[in-house]
C-alpha positions as CSV (number, residue, x, y, z in Angstrom):
1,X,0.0,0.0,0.0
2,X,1.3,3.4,-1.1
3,X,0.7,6.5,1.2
4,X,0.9,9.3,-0.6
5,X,-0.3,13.0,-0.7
6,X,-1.5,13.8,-4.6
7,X,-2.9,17.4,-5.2
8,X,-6.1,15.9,-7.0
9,X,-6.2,19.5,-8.3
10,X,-3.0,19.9,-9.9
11,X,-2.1,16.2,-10.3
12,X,1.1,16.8,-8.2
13,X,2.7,14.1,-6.2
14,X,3.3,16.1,-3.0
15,X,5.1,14.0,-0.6
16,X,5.6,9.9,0.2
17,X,5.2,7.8,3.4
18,X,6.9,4.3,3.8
19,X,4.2,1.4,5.5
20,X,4.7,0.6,8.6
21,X,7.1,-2.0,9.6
22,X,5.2,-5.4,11.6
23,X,7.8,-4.5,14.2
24,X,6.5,-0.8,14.0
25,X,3.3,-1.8,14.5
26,X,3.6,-4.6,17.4
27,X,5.4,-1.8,18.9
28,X,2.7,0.3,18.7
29,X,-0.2,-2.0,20.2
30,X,2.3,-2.5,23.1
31,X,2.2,1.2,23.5
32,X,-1.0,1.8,23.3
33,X,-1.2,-1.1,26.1
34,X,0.8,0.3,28.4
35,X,-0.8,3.9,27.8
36,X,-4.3,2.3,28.2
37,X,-3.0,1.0,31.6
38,X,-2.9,4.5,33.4
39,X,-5.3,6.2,30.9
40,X,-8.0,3.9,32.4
41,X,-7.6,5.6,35.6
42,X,-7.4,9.1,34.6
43,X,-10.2,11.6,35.9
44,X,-13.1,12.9,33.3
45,X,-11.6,16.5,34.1
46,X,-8.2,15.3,32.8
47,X,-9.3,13.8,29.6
48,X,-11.8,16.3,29.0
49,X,-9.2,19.0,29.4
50,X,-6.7,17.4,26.7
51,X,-9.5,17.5,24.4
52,X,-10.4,20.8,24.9
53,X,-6.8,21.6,24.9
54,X,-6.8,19.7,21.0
55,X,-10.5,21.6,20.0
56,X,-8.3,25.2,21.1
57,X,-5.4,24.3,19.1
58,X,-7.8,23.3,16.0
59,X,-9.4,26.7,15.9
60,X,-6.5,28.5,16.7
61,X,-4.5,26.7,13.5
62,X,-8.0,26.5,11.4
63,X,-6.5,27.5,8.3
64,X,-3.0,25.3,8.3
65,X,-5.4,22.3,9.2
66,X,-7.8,23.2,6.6
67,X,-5.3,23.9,4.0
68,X,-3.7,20.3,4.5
69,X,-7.2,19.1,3.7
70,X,-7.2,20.8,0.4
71,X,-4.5,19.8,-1.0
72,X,-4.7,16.0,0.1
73,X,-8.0,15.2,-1.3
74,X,-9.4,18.4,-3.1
75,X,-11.9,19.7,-0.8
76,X,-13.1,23.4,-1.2
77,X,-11.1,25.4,1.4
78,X,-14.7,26.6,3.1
79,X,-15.5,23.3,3.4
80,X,-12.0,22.2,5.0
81,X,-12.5,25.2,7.2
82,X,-16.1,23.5,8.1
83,X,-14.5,20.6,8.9
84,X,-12.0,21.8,10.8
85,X,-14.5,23.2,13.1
86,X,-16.7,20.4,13.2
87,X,-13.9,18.3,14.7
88,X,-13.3,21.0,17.5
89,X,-17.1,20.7,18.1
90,X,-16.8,17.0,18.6
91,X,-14.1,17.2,21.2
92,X,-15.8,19.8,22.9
93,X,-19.2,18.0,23.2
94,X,-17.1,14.8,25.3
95,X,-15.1,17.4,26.9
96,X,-18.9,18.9,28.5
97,X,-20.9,15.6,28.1
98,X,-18.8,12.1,28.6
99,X,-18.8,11.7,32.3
100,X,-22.6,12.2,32.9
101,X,-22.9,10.0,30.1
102,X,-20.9,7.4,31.6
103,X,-22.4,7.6,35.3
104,X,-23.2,4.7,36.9
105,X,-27.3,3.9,36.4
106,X,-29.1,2.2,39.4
107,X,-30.8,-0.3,38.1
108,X,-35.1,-0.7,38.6
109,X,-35.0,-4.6,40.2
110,X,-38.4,-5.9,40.4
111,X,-37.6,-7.7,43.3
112,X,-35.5,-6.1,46.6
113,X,-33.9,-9.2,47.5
114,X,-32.2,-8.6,44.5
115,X,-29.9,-6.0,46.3
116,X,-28.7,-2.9,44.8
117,X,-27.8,-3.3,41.2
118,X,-25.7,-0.8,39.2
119,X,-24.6,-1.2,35.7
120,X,-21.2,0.9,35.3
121,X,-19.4,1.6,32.0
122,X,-15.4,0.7,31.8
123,X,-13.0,0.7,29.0
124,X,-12.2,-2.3,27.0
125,X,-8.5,-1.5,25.8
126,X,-6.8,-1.0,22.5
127,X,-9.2,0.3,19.4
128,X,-8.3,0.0,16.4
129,X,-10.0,3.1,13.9
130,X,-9.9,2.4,9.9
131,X,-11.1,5.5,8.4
132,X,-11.6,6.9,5.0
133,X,-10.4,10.2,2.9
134,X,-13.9,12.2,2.6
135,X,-13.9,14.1,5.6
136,X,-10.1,12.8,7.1
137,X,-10.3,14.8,10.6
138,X,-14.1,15.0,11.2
139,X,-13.7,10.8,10.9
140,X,-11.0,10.8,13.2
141,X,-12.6,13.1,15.9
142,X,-15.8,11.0,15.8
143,X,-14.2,7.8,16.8
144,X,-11.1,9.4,18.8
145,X,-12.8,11.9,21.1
146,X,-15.6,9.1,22.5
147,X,-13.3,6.3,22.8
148,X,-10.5,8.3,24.7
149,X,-13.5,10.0,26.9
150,X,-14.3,6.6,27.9
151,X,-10.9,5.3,28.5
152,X,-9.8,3.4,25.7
153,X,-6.5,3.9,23.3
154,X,-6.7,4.1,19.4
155,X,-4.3,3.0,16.9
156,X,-5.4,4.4,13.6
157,X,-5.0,2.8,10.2
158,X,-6.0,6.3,7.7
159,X,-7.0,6.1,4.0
160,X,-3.7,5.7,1.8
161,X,-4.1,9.2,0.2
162,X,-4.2,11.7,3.1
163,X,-1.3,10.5,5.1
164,X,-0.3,14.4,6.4
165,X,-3.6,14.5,7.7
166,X,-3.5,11.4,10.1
167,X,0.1,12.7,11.0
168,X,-1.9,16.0,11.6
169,X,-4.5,14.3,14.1
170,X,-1.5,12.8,15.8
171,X,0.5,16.0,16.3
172,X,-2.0,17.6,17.7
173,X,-3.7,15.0,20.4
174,X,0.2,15.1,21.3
175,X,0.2,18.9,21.3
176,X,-2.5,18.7,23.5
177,X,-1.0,16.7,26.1
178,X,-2.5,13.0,25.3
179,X,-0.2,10.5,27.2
180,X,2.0,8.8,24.8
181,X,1.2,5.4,22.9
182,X,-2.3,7.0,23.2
183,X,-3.2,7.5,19.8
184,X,-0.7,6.1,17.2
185,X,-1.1,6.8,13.2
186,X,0.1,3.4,12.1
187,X,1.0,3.7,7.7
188,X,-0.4,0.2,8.1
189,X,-0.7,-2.1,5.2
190,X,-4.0,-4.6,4.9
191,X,-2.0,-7.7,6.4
192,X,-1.2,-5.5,9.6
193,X,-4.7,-4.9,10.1
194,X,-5.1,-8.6,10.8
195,X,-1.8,-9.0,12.8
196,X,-3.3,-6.0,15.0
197,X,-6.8,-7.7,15.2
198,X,-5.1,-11.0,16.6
199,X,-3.2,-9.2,19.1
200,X,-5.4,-10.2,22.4
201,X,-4.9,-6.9,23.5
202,X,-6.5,-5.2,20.9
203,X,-10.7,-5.2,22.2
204,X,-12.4,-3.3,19.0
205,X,-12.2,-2.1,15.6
206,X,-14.1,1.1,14.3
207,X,-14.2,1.2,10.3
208,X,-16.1,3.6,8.0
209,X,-15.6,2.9,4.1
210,X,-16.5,0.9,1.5
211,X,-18.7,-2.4,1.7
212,X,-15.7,-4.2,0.2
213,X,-13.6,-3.3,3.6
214,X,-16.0,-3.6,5.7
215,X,-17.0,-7.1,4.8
216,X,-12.8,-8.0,4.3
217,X,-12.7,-6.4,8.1
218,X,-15.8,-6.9,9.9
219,X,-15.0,-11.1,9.1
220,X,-11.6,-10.7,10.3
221,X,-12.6,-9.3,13.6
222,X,-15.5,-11.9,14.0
223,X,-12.9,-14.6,13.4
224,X,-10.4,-12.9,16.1
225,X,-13.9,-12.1,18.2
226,X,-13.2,-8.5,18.8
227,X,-16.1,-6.3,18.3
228,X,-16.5,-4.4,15.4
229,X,-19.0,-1.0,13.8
230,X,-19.2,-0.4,10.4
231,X,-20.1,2.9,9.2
232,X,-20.3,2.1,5.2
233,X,-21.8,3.3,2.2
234,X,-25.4,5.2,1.6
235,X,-27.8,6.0,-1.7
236,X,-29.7,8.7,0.7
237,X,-33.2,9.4,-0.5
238,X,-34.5,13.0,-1.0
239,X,-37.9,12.6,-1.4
240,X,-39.8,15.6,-2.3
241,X,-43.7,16.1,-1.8
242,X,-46.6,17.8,-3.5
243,X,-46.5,20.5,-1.1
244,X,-43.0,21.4,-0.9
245,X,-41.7,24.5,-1.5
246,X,-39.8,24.0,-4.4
247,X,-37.4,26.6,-4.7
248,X,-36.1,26.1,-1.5
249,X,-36.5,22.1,-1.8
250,X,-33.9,22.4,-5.0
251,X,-31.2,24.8,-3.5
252,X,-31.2,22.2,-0.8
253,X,-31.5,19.7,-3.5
254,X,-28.1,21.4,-5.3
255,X,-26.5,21.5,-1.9
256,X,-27.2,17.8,-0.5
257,X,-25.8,15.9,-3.6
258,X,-22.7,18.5,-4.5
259,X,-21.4,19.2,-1.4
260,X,-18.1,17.7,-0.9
261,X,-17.7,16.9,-4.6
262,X,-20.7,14.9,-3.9
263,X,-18.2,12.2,-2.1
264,X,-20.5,11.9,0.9
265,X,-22.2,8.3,2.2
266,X,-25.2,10.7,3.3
267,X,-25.4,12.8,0.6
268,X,-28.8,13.2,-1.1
269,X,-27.8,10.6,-3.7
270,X,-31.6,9.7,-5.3
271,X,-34.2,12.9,-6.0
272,X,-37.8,10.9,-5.9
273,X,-40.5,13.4,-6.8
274,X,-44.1,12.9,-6.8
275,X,-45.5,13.0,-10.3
276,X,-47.1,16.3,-10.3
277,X,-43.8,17.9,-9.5
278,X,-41.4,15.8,-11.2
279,X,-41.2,17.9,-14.3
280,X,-40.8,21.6,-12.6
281,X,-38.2,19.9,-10.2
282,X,-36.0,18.5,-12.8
283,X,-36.1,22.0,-15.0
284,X,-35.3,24.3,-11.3
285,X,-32.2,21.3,-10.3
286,X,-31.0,21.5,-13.6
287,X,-30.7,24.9,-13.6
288,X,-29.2,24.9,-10.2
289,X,-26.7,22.1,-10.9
290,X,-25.7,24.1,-14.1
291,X,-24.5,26.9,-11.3
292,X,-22.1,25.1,-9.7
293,X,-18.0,26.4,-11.1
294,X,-15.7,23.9,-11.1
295,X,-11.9,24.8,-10.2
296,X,-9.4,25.7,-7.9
297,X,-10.8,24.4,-4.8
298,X,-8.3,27.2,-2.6
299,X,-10.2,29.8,-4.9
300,X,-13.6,31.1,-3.1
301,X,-15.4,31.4,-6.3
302,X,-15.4,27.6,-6.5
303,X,-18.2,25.6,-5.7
304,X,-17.6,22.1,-7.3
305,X,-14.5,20.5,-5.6
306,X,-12.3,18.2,-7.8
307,X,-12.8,14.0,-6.7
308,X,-9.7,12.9,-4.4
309,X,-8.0,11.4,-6.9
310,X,-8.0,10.5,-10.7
311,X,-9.0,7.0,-9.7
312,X,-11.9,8.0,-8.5
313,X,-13.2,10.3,-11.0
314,X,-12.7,7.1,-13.3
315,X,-14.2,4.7,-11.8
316,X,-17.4,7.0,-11.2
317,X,-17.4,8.1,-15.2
318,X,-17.3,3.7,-15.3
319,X,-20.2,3.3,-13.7
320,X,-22.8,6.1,-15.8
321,X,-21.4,4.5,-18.8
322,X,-22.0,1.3,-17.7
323,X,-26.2,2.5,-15.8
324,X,-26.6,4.3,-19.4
325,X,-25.6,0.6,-20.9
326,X,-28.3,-0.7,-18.8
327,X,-30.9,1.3,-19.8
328,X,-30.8,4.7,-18.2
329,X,-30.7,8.4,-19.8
330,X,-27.5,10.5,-18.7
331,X,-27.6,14.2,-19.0
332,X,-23.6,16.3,-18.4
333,X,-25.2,19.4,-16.9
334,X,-23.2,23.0,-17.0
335,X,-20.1,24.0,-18.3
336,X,-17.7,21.6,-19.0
337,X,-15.5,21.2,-16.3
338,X,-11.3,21.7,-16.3
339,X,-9.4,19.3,-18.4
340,X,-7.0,19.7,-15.3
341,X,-7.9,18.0,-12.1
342,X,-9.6,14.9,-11.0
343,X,-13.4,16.6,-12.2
344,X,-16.2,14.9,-13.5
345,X,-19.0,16.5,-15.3
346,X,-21.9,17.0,-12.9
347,X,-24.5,14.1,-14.4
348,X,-28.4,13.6,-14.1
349,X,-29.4,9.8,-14.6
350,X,-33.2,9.3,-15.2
351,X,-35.1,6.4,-16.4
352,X,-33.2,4.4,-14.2
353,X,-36.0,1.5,-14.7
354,X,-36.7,-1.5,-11.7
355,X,-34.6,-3.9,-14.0
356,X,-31.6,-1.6,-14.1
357,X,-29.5,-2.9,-11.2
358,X,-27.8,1.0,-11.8
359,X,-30.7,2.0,-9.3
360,X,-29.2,0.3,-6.4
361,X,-25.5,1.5,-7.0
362,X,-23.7,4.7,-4.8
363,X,-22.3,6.9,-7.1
364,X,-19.3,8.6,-4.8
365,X,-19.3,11.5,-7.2
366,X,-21.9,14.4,-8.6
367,X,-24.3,12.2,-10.1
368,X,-27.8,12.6,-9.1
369,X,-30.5,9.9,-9.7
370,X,-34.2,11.0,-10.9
371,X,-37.2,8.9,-9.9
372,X,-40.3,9.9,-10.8
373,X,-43.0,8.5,-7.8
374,X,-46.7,7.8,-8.3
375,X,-47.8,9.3,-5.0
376,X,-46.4,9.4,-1.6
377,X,-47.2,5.6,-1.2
378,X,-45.3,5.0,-4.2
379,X,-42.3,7.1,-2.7
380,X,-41.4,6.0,0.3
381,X,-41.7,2.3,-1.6
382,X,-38.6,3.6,-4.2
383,X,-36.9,5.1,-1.0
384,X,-36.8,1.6,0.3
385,X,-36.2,0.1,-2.4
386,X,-32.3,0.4,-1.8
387,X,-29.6,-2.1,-0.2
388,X,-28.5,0.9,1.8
389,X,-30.2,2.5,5.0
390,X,-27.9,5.3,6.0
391,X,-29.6,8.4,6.1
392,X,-32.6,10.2,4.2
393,X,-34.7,13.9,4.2
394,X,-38.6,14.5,3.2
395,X,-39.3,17.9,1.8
396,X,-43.3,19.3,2.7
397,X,-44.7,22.2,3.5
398,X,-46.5,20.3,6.6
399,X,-43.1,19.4,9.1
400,X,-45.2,17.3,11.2
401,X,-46.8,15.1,8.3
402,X,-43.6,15.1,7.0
403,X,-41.7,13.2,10.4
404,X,-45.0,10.6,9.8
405,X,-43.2,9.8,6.0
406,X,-40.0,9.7,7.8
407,X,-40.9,7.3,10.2
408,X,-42.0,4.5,7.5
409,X,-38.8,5.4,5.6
410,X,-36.1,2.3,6.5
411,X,-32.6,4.5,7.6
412,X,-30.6,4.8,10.4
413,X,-31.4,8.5,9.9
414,X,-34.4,11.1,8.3
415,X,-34.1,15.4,8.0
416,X,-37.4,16.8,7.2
417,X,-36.9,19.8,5.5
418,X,-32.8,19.2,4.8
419,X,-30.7,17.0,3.5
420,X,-28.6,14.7,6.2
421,X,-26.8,16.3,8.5
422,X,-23.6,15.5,10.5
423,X,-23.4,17.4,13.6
424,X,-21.3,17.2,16.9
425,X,-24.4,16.2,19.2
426,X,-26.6,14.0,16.9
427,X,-25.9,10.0,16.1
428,X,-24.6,9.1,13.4
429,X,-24.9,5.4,11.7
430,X,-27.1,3.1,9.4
431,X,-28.8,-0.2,8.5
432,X,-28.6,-2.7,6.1
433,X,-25.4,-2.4,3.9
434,X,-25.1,0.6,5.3
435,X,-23.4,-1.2,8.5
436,X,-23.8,-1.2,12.2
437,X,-23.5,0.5,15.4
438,X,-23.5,3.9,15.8
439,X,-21.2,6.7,16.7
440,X,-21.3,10.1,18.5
441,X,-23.3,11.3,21.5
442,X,-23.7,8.5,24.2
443,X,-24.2,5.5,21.6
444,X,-20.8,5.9,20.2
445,X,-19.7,6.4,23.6
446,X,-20.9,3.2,24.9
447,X,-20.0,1.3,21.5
448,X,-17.0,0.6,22.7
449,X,-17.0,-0.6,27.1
450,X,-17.8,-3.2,29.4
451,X,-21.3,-2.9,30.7
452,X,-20.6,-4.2,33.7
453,X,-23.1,-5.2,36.4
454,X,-22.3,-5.0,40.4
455,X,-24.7,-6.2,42.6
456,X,-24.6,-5.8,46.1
457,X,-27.1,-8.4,47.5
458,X,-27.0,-8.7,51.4
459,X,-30.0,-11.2,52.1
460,X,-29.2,-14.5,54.7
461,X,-28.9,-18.0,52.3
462,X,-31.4,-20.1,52.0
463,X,-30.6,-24.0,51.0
């Protein structure tokens, strides 16, 4: 495995990263062992105040962070900023939150001879966090600032093409006064991820990214019997009804697929309309899409970021030649984007029939899919109609008749009104193909400890 920082705008091969050695990373795990061994008894004030020292340093270095963002996988420089931020937020919220979150609950007994029973939450150990490229610091934070709240070490195993921003994320837990062997960014190649899975004092292993690694991973770690959440991919439905206000509904629309170069598992992926309103949608989206300038992703006039890399942009051109081979209509909407970079022509896909298998496919890329739904039955049946079950949004003018669709739509998530969200204090996980477990606020707290039950029974024995 090659780590590598390439400007996907430019093309530029920035800088190189050896893998990790298997003595490297045995090292490591012993590390993080040892550093787990005093970091289980550290106070809540102590470990919230090294993350709040690391959420300080974030916003105080915004724009070197953000910068290293850019020119690793292409994201606008507002966007990076966003990010940047968003992580800060995260630490923050465990910093304020974890140790209520983790008190000991008394436990209702039906019966009082069954003496006074507490469940209390402790740390497992070593965690091991595979993470992808989209949003490199925001995935970090989500698994890094729960898990060490709770008391447990992370190695980290980062995508292959943002290496200086997983040596970032180290830098600055160390900054910010995190014990060493704490959190370790391990250049780890796909056989180490086994050899660290095996090692019995490794307890865990967080992934978000493709099905493909999550299925490789998620098997490994059943076979070693280490728990395991998988955060994978999404085909988000935006479904829009009758009543909606459709200007708004399409901005939204523009935003929720484009965002990010549209490289988002919740991004609003597949546009299902209700007939009446399918027409005027498509003409107002196209319109909007047509808006977006492709470019310099550092220049503040941009508004369509390049894809992370040239491999991506290809295989996501592959797959609307190969949906339009299988029967569906692609429109390239707006002006042609730069010859230079790692763009791809924002697409439109409609007539995307039940027999095209295209329908059930993520497109990691600006490529929105147009279903056209008989009625509101009819739409929440194409919503479903998807191996995925990540996240989702409903568009009406009526908010609360618009939660009622959301509750019969099958995701781990529903926004009525905008397109998914990822915020500091909301949960964040799926169904389906989509993975399991969840992360963020006191589920992805917990996802990770020993629910541990004391009883204190003082009652004479009976035989």
């Amino acid at each position: 495995m090659t780590y590598q920082t390439i400007n996907p705008y430019t093309g530029e091969t920035l800088a190189s990263f050896p893998d990790a050695t298997d003595g490297e990373v045995r090292a490591a795990i012993a590390s993080a062992h040892d550093a787990f061994l005093g970091w289980r008894r550290t106070s809540f004030a102590e470990r919230g105040r090294i993350l709040q020292n690391a959420a300080d340093i974030l916003r105080r270095d915004s724009d070197a962070y953000a910068r290293l963002l850019t020119l690793e996988m292409g994201k606008l420089f507002g966007e990076a900023k966003a990010e940047v931020e968003l992580s800060a937020k995260i630490l923050e919220y465990y910093t304020r939150h974890a140790e209520a979150l983790l008190a000991p609950e008394k436990l209702p007994v039906l019966d009082p001879a069954e003496g006074d029973a507490i469940l209390v939450c402790e740390p497992l150990g070593v965690l091991l966090a595979i993470e992808p490229w989209n949003f490199p610091y925001y995935q970090i934070a989500r698994i890094l600032a729960p898990q060490l709240s709770a008391g447990n070490t992370l190695l980290l195993k980062h995508a292959s093409n943002v290496p200086q921003s997983a040596a970032a994320f180290e830098k600055l837990m160390a900054e910010a006064g995190l014990p060493r062997g704490a959190f370790r960014n391990l250049y780890a190649t796909r056989s180490q991820v086994e050899l660290i899975l095996n090692d019995d004092r490794v307890h865990g292993v967080a992934l978000t990214g493709s099905e493909g690694a999550g299925s490789v991973v998620a098997a490994q770690a059943g076979k070693a019997l280490k728990k395991s959440t998988m955060e994978l991919g999404g085909a988000d439905a935006f479904v829009v009804l009758p009543d909606a206000d459709l200007e708004k509904t399409t901005k939204w629309a523009v935003f929720g697929r484009h965002w990010n170069g549209g490289q988002v598992c919740v991004s609003s992926k597949r546009m299902i309309l209700i007939d009446p309103i399918y027409d005027e949608f498509l003409t107002r989206y196209r319109k909007g899409v047509a808006g977006l300038v492709a470019g310099d992703p550092f220049d503040p006039n941009t508004t369509l970021a390049p894809l992370s890399s040239q491999g991506a942009a290809d295989e996501v051109k592959d797959k609307i030649r190969e949906a339009v081979k299988l029967g569906a209509k692609a429109e390239e909407v707006g002006p042609s984007v730069p010859n230079r970079g790692a763009f791809v022509q924002p697409t439109i896909l409609t007539d995307v029939r039940e027999d095209n298998p295209a329908r059930h496919w993520e497109f990691f890329g600006p490529v929105s899919m147009l279903f056209r739904a008989k009625d509101e039955d009819d739409a929440v049946r194409i919503a479903n109609d998807s191996p995925f079950g990540l996240g989702g949004s409903v568009f009406t003018a009526n908010p609360a008749h618009g939660a009622e669709v959301a509750k019969r739509i099958s995701t781990g998530m529903v926004f009525v009104n905008h397109p998914t969200k990822v915020e500091a204090d909301l949960p964040f996980g799926g169904i389906r193909r989509s993975g399991y477990g969840r992360e963020l606020i006191g589920l992805g707290l917990k996802e990770f400890v020993n629910h541990k039950l004391i009883d204190v029974v003082d009652i004479d024995a009976h035989f």
